[in-house]
C-alpha positions in Angstrom: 58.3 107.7 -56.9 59.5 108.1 -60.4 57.9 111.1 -62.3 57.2 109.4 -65.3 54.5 107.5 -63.4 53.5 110.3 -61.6 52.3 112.7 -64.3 49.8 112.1 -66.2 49.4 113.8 -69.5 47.0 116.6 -69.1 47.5 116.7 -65.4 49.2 119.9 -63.6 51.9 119.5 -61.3 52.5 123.1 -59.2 56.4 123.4 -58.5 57.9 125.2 -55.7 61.1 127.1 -57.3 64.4 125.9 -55.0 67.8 127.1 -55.7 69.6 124.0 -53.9 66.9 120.8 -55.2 69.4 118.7 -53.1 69.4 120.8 -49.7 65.2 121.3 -50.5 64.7 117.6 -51.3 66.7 116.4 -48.1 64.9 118.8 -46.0 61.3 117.4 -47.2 62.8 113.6 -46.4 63.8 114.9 -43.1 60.4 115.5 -41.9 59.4 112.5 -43.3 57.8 113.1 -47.0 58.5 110.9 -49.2 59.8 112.3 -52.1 60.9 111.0 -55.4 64.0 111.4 -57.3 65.8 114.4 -58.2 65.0 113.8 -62.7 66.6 116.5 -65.4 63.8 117.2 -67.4 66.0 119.2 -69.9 67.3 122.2 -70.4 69.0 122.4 -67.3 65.6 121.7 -65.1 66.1 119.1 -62.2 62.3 118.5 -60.7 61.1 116.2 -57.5 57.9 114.8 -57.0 56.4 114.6 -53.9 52.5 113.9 -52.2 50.9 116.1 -50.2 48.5 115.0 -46.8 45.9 114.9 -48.9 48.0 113.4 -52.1 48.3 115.8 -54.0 51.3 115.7 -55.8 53.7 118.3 -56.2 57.2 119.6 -56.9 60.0 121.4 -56.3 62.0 122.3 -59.1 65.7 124.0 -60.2 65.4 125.9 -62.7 69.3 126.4 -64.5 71.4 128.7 -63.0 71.8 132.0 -65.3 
């Protein structure tokens, strides 16, 4: 799933806030979500897309390390 045909503008993604997006993302793919590529959105933001059972989409996101 690439995120640029994912979101929509005007549509709201909610993010869960990882500190590892690799370790989170290979967890999710683990128990079998499938889950889009980790994408730098700038500024030091990495973000993941990923459906939920009812496909709802949603993220997990890295914000940049202070």
């Amino acid at each position: 799933m690439n995120l640029s045909d994912s979101v929509e503008p005007g549509n709201i993604v909610s993010t869960f806030v990882v500190n590892d997006i690799v370790t989170a993302r290979q967890s999710l793919t683990e128990k079998g979500v499938s889950v889009g590529p980790i994408t730098d959105v700038g500024h030091g933001v990495q973000l993941s897309t990923f459906k939920d059972i009812d496909g709802n989409l949603l993220g997990i996101r890295q914000n940049p390390q202070s």
